[in-house]
Backbone as XML, in Angstrom:
<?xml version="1.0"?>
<chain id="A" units="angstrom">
  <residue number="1" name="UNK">
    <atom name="N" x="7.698" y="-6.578" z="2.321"/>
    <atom name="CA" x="6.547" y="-5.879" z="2.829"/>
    <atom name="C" x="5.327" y="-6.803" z="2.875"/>
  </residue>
  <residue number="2" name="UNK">
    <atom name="N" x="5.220" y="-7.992" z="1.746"/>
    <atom name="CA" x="3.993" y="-8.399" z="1.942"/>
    <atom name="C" x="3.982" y="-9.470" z="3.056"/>
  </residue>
  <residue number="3" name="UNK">
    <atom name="N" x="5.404" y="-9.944" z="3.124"/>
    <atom name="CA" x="4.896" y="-10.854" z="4.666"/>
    <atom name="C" x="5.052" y="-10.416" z="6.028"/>
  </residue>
  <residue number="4" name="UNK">
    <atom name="N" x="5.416" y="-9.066" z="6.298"/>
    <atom name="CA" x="4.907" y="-8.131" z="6.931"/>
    <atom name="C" x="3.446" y="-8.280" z="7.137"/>
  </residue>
  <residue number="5" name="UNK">
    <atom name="N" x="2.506" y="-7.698" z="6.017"/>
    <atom name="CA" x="1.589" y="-7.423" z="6.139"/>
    <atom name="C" x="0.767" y="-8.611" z="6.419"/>
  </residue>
  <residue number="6" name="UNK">
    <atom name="N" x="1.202" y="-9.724" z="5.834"/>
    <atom name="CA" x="0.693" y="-11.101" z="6.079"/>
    <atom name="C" x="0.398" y="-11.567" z="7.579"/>
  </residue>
  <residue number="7" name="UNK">
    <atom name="N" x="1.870" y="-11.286" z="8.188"/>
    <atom name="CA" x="2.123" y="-11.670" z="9.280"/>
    <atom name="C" x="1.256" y="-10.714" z="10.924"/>
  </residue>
  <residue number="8" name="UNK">
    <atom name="N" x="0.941" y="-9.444" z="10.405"/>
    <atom name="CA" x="0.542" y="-8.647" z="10.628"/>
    <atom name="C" x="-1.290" y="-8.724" z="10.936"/>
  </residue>
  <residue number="9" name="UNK">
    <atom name="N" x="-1.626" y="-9.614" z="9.894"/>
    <atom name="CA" x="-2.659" y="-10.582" z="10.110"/>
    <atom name="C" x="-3.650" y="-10.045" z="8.796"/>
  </residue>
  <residue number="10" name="UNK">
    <atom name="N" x="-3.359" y="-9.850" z="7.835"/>
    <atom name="CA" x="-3.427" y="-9.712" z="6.519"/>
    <atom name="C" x="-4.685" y="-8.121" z="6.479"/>
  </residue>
  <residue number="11" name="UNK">
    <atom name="N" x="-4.676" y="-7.796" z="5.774"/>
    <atom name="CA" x="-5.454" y="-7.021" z="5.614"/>
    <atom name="C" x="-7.034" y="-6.870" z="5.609"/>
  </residue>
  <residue number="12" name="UNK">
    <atom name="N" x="-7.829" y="-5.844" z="6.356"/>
    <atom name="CA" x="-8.992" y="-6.017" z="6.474"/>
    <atom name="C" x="-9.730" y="-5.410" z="5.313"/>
  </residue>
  <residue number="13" name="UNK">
    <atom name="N" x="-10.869" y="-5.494" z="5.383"/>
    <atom name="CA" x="-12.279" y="-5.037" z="4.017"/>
    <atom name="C" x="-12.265" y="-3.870" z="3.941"/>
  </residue>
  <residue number="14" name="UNK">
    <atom name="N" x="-11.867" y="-3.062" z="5.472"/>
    <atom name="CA" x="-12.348" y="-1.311" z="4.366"/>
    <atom name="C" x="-10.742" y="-0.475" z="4.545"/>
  </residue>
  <residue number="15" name="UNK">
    <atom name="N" x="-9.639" y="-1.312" z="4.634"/>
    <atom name="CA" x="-8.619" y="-0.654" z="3.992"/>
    <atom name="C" x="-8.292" y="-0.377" z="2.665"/>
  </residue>
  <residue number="16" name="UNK">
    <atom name="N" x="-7.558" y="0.842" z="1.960"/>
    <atom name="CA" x="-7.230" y="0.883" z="1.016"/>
    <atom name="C" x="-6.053" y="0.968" z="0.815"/>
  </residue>
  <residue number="17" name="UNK">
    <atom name="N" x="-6.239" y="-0.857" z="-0.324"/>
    <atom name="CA" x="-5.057" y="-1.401" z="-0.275"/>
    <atom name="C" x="-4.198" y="-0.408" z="-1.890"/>
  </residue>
  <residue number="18" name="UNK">
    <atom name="N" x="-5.007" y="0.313" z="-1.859"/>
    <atom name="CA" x="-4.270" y="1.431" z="-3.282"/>
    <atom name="C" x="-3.142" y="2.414" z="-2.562"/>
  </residue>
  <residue number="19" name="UNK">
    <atom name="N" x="-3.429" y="2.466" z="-1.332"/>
    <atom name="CA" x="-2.567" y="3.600" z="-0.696"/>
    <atom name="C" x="-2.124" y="3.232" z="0.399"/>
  </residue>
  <residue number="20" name="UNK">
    <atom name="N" x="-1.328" y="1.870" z="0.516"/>
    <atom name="CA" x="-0.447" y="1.399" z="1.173"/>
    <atom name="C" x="0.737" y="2.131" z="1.266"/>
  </residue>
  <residue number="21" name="UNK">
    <atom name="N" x="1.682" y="2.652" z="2.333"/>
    <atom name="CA" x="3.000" y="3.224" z="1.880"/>
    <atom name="C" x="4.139" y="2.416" z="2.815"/>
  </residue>
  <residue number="22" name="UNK">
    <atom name="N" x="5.297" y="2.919" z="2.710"/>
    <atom name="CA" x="5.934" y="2.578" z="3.843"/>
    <atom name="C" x="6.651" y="3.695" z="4.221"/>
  </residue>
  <residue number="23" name="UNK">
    <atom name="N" x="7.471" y="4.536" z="5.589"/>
    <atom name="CA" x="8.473" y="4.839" z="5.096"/>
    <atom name="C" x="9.789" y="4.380" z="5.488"/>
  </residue>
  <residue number="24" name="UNK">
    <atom name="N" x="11.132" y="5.279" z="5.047"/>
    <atom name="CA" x="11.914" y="4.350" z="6.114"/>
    <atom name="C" x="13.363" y="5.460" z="6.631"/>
  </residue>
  <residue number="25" name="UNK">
    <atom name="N" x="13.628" y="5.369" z="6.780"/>
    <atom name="CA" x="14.843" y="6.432" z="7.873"/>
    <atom name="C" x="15.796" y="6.706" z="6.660"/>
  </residue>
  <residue number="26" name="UNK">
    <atom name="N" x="16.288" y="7.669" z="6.675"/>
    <atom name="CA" x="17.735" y="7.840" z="6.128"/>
    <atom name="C" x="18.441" y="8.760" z="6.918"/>
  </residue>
  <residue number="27" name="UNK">
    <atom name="N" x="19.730" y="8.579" z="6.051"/>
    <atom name="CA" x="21.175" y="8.808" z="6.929"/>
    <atom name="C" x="21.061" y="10.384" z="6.887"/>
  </residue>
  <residue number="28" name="UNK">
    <atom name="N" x="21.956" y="11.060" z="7.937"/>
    <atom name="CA" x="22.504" y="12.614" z="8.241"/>
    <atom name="C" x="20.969" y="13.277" z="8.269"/>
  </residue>
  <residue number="29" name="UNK">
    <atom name="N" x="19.824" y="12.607" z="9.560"/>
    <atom name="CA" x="18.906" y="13.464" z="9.675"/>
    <atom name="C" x="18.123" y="13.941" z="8.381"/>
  </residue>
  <residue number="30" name="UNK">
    <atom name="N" x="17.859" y="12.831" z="7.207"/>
    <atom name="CA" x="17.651" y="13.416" z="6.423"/>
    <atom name="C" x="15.784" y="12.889" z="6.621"/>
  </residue>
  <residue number="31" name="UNK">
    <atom name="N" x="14.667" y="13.457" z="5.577"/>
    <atom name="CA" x="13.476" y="13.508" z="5.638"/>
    <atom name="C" x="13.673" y="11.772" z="5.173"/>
  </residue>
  <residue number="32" name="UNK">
    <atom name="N" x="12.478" y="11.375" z="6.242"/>
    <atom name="CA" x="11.876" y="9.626" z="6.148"/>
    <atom name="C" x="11.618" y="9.276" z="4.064"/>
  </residue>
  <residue number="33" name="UNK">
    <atom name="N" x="12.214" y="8.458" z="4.056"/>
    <atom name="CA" x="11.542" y="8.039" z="2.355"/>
    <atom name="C" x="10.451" y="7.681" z="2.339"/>
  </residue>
  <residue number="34" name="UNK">
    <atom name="N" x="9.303" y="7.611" z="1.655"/>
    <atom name="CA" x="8.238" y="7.302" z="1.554"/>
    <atom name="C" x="8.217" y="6.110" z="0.327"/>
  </residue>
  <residue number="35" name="UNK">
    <atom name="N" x="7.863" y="4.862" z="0.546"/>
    <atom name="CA" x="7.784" y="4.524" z="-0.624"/>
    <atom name="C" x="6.324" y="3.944" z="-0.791"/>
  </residue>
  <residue number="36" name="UNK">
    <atom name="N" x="6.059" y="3.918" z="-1.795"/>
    <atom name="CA" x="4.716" y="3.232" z="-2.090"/>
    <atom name="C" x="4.468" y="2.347" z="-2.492"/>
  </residue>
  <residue number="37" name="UNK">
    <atom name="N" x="3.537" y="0.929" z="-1.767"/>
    <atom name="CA" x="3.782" y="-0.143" z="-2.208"/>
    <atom name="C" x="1.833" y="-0.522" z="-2.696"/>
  </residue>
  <residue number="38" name="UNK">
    <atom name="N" x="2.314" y="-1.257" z="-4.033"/>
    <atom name="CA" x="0.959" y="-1.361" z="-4.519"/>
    <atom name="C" x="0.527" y="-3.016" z="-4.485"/>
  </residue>
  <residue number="39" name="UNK">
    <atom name="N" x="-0.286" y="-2.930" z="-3.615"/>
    <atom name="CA" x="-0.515" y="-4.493" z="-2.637"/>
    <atom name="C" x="-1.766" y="-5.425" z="-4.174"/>
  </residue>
  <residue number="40" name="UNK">
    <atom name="N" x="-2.302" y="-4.685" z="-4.941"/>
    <atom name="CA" x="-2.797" y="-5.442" z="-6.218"/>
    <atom name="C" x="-1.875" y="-6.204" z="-6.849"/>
  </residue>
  <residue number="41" name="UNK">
    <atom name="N" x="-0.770" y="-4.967" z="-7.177"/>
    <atom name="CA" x="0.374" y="-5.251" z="-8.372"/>
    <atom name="C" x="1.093" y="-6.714" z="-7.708"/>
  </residue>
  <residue number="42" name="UNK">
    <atom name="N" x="1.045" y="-6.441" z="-6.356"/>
    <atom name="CA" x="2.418" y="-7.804" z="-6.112"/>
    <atom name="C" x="1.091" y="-8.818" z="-5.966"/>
  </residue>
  <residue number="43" name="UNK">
    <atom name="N" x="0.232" y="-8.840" z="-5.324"/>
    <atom name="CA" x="-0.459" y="-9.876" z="-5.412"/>
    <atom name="C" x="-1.363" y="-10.702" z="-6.516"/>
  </residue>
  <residue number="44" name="UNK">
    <atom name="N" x="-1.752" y="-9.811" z="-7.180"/>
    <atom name="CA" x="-2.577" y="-10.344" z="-8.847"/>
    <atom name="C" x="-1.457" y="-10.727" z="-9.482"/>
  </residue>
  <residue number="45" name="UNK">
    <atom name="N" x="-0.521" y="-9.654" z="-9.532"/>
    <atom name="CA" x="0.234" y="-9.428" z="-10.958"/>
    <atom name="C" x="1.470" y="-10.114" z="-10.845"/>
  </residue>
  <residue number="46" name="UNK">
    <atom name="N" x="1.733" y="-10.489" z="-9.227"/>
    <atom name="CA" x="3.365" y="-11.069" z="-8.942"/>
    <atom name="C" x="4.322" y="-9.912" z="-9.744"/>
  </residue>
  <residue number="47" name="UNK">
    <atom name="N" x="4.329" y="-9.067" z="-9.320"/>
    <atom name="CA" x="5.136" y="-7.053" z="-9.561"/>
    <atom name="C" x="5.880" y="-7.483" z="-8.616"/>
  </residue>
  <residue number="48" name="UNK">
    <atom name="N" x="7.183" y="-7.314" z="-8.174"/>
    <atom name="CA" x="7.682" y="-7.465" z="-7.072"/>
    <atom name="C" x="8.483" y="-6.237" z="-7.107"/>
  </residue>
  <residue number="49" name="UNK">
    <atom name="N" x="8.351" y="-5.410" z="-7.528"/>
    <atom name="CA" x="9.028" y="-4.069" z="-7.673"/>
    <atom name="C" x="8.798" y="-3.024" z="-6.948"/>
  </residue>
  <residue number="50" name="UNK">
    <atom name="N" x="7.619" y="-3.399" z="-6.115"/>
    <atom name="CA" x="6.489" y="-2.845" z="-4.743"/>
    <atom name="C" x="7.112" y="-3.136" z="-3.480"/>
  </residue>
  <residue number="51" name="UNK">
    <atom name="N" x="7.379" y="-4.622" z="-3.717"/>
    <atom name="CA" x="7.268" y="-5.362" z="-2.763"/>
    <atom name="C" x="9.034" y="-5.321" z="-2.459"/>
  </residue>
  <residue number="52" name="UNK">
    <atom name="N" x="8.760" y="-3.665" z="-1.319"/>
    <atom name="CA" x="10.501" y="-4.105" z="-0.772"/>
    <atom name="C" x="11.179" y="-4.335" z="0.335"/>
  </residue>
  <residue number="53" name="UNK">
    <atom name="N" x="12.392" y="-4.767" z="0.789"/>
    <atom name="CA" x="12.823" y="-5.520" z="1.390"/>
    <atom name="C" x="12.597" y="-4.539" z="3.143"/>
  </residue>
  <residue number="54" name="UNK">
    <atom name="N" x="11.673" y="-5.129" z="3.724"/>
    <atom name="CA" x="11.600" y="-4.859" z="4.984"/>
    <atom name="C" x="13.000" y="-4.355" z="5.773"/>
  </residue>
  <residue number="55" name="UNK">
    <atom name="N" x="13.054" y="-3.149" z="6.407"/>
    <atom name="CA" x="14.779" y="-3.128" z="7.030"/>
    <atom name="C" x="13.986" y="-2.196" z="8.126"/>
  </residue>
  <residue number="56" name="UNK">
    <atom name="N" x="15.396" y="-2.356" z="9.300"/>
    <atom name="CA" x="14.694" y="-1.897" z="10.911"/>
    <atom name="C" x="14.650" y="-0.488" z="10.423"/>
  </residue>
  <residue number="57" name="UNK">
    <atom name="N" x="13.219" y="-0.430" z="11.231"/>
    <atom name="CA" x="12.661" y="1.271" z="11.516"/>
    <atom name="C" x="12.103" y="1.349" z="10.680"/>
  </residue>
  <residue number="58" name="UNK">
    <atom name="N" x="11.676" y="0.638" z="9.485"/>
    <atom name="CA" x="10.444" y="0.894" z="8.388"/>
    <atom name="C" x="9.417" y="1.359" z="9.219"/>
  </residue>
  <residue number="59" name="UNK">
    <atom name="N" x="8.658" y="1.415" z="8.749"/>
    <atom name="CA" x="6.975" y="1.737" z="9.123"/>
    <atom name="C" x="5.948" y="1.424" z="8.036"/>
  </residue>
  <residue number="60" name="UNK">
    <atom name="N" x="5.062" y="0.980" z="8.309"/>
    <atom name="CA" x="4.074" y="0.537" z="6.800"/>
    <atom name="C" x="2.648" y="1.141" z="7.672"/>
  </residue>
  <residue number="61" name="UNK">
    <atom name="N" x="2.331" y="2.031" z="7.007"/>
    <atom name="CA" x="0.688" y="2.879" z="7.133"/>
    <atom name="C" x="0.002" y="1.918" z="6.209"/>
  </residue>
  <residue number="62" name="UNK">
    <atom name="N" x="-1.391" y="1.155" z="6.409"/>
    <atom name="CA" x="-2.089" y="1.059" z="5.844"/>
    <atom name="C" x="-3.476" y="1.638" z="6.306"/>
  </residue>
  <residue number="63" name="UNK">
    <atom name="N" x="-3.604" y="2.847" z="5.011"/>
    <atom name="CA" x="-4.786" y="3.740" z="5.903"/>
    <atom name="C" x="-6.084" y="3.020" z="5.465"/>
  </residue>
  <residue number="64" name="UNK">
    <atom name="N" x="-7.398" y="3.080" z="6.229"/>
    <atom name="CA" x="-8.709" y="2.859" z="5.785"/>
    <atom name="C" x="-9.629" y="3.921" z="4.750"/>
  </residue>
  <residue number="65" name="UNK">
    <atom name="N" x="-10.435" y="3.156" z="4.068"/>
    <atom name="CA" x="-11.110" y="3.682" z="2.990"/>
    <atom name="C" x="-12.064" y="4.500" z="3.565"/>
  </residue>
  <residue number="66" name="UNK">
    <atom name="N" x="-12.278" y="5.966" z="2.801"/>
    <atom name="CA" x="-13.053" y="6.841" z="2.940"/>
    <atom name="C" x="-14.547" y="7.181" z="2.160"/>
  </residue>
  <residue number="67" name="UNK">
    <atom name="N" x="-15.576" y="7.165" z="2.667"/>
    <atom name="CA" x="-16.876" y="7.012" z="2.165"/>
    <atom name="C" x="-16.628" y="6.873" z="0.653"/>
  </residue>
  <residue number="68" name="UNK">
    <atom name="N" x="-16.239" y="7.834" z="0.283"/>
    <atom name="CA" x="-16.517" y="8.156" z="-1.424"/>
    <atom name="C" x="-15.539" y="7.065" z="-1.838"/>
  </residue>
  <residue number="69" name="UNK">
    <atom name="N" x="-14.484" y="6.880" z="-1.232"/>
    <atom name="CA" x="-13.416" y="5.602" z="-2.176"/>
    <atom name="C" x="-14.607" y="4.136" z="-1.821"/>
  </residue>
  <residue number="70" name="UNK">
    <atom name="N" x="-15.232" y="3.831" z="-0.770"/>
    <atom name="CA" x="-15.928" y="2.680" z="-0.629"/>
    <atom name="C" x="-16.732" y="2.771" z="-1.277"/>
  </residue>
  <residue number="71" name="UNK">
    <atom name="N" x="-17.601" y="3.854" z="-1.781"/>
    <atom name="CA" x="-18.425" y="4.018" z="-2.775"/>
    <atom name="C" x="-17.957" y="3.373" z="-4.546"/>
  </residue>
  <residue number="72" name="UNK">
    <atom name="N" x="-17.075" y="4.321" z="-4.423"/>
    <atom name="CA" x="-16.698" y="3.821" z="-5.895"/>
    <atom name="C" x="-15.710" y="2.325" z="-5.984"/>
  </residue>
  <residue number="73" name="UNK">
    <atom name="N" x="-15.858" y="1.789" z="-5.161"/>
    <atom name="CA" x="-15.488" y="0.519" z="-5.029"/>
    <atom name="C" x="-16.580" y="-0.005" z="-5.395"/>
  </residue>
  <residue number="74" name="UNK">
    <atom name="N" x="-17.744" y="-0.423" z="-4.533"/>
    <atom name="CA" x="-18.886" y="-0.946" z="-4.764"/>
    <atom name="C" x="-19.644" y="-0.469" z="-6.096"/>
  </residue>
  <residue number="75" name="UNK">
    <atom name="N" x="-19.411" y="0.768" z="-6.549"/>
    <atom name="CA" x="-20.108" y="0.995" z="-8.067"/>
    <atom name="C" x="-18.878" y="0.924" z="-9.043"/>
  </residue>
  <residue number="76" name="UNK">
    <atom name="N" x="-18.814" y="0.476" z="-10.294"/>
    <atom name="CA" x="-18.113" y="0.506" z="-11.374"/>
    <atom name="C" x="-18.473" y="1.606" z="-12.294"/>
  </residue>
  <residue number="77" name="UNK">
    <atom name="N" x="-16.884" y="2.427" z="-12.138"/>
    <atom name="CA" x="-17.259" y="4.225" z="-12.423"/>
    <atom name="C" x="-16.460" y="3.974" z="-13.768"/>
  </residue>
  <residue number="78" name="UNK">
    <atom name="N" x="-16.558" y="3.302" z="-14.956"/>
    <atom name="CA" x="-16.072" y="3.471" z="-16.429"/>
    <atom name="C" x="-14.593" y="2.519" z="-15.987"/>
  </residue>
  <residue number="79" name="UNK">
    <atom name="N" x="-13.094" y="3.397" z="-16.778"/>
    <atom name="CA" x="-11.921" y="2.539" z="-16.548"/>
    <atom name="C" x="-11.377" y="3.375" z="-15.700"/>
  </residue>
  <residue number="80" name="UNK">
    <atom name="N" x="-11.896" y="4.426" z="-14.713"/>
    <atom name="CA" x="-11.310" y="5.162" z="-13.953"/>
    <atom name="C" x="-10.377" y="4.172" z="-12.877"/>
  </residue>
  <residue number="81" name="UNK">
    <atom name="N" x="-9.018" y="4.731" z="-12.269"/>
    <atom name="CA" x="-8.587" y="3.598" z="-11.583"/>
    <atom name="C" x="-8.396" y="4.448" z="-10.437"/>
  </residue>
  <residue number="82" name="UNK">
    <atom name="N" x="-8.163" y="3.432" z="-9.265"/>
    <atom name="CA" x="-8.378" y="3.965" z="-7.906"/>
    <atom name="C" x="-7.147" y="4.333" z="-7.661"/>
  </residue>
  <residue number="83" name="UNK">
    <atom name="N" x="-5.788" y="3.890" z="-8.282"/>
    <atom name="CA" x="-4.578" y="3.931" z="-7.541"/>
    <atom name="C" x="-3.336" y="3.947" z="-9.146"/>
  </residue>
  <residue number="84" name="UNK">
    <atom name="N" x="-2.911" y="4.983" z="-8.197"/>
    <atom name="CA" x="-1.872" y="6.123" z="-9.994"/>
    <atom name="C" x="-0.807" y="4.937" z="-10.128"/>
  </residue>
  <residue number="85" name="UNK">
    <atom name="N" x="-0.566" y="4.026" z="-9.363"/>
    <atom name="CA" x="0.443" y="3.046" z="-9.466"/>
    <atom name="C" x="0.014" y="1.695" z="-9.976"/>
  </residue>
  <residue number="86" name="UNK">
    <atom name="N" x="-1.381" y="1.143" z="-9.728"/>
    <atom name="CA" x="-1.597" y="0.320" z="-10.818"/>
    <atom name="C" x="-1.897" y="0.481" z="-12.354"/>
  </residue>
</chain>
């Protein structure tokens, strides 16, 4: 996923990279998997447990940040964390 996203032309300033997902197809018509990939963990932390193996028909949403998440980006709100997976 991350050289996807690399390749993709890396990520811009007001995405939130906390709520990256992907999903990806499964067999007998069944509902898309969703997985969630946490773009801190593999990149600070080298987590590679995020970071999974690209296969055809994935899809990777990376949605943009919403007033109040850019807000509390720019202010430091205690040890509150932005994302349930880091």
């Amino acid at each position: 996923m991350l050289n996807a996203l690399i390749t993709a032309g890396g990520l811009s300033d007001r995405c939130n990279d906390h709520k990256i997902m992907s999903t990806r197809s499964q067999a007998n018509g069944q509902p898309r998997a969703i997985l969630p990939i946490c773009y801190q963990q593999i990149v600070q932390l080298g987590d590679v447990s995020a970071n999974y193996q690209l296969m055809p028909g994935d899809r990777i949403y990376v949605p943009s940040m919403t007033l109040w998440e850019d807000i509390k980006r720019g202010v430091a709100m205690g040890n509150e964390k932005s994302c349930p997976h880091c």
